[in-house]
Z-matrix of the N, CA and C atoms (Angstrom, degrees):
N
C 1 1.446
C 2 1.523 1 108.67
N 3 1.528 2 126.77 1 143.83
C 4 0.744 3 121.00 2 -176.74
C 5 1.651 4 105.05 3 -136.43
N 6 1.525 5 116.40 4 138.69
C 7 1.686 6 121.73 5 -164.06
C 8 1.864 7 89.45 6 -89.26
N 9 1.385 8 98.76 7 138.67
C 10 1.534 9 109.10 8 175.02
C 11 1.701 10 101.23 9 -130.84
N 12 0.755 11 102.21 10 -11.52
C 13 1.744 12 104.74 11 176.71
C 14 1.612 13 95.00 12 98.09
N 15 1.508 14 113.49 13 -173.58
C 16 1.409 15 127.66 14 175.22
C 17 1.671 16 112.04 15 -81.40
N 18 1.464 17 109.89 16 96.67
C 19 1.923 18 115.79 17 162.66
C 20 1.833 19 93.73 18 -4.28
N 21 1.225 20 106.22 19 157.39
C 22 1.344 21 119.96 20 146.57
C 23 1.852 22 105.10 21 -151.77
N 24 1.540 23 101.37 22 126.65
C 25 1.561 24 103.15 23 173.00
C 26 1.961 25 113.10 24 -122.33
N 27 1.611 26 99.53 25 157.83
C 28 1.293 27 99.81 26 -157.74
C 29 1.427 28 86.92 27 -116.90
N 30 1.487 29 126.48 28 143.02
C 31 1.254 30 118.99 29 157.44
C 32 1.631 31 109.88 30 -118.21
N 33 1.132 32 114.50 31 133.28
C 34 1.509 33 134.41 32 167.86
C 35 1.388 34 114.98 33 -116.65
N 36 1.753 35 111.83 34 128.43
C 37 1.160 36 126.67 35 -170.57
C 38 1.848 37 110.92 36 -115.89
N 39 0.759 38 108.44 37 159.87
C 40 1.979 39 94.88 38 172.33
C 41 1.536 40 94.92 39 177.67
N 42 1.615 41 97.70 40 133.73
C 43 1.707 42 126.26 41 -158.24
C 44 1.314 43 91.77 42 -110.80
N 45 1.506 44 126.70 43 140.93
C 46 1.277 45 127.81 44 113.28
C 47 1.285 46 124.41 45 -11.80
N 48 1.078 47 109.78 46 -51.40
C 49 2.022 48 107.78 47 -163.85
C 50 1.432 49 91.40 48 -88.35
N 51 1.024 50 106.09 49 150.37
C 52 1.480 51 115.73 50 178.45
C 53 1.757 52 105.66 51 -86.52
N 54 1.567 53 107.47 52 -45.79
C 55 1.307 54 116.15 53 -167.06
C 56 1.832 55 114.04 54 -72.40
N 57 1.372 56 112.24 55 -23.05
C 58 1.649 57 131.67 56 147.11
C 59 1.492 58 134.42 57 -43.18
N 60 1.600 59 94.05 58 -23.39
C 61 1.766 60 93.97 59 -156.87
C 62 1.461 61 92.46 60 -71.56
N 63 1.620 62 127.99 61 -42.70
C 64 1.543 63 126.86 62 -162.44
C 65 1.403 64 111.27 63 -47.47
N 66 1.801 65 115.30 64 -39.30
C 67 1.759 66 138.34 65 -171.58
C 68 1.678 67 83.98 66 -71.30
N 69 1.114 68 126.62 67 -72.98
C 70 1.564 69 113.07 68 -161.11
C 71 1.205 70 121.97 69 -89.64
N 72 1.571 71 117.04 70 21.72
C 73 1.411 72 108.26 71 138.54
C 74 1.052 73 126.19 72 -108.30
N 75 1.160 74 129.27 73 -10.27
C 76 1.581 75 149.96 74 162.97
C 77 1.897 76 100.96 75 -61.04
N 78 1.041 77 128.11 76 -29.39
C 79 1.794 78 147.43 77 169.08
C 80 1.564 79 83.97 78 -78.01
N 81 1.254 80 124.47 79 -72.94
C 82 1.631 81 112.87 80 -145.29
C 83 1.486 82 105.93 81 -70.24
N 84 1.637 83 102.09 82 -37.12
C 85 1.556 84 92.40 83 164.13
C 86 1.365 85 151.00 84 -67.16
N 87 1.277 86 120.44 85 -3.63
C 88 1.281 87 150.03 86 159.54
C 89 1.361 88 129.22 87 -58.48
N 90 1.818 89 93.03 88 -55.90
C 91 1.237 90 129.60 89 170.60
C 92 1.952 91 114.32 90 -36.81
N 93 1.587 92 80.40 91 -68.35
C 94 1.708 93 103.72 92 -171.01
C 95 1.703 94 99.16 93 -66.33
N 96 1.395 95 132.34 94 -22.05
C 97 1.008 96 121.68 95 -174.68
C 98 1.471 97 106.52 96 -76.90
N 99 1.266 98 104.14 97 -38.99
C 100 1.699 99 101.92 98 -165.20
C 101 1.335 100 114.73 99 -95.54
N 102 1.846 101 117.70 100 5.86
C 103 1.277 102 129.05 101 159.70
C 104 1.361 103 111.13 102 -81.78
N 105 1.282 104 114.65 103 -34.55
C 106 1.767 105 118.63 104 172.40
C 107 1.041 106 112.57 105 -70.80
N 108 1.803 107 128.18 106 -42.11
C 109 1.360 108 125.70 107 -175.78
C 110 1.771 109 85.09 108 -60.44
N 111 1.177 110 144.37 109 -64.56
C 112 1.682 111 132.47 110 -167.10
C 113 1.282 112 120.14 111 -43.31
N 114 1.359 113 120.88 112 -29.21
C 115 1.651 114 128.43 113 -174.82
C 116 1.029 115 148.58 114 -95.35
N 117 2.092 116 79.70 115 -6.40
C 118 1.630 117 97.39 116 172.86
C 119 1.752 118 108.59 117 -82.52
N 120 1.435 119 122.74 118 24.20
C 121 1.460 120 94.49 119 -173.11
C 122 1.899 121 92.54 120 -108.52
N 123 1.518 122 106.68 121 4.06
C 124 1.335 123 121.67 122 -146.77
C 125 1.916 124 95.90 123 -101.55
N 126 1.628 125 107.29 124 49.84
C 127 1.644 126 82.55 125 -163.49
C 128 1.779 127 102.61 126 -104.12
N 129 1.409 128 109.40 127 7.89
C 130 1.472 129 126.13 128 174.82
C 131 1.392 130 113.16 129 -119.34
N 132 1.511 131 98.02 130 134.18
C 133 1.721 132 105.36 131 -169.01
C 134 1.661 133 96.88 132 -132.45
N 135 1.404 134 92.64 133 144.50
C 136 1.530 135 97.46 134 176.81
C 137 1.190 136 111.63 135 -84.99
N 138 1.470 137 120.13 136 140.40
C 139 1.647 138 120.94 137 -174.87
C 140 1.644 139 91.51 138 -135.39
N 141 1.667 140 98.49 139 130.70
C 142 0.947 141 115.17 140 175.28
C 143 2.111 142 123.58 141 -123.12
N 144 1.586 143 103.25 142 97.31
C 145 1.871 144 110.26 143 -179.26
C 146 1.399 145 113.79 144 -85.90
N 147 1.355 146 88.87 145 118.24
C 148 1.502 147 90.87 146 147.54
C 149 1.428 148 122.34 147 -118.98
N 150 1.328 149 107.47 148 156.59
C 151 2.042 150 115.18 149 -178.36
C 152 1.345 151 97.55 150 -131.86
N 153 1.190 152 107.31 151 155.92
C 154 1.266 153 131.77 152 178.37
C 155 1.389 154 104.51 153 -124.64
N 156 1.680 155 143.53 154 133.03
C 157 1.545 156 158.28 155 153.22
C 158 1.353 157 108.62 156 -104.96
N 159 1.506 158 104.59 157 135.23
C 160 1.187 159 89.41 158 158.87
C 161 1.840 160 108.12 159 -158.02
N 162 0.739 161 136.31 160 78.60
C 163 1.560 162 139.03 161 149.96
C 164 1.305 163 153.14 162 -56.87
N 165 1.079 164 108.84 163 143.71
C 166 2.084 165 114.03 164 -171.11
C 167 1.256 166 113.58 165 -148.24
């Protein structure tokens, strides 16, 4: 196992409409919160080495 700390993800949204952008970042921000609340349980990752030797 290897410790990587707690993920952190960013979401960025951007509209055509100008008068939209406030609704879909107010969505993206939500978004990113409740994708981070998921990632904090994720702060150990399994790592798996292999090596190969070989001499003569």
């Amino acid at each position: 196992m290897m410790y990587q700390g707690a993920p952190d993800a960013t979401v960025d949204v951007k509209t055509s409409d100008p008068f939209r952008q406030p609704y879909a970042d107010q969505y993206a921000e939500q978004e990113e919160k409740d994708l981070n609340d998921e990632l904090e349980d994720y702060k150990l990752y399994p790592v798996v080495q292999v090596g190969l030797v070989y001499r003569f």
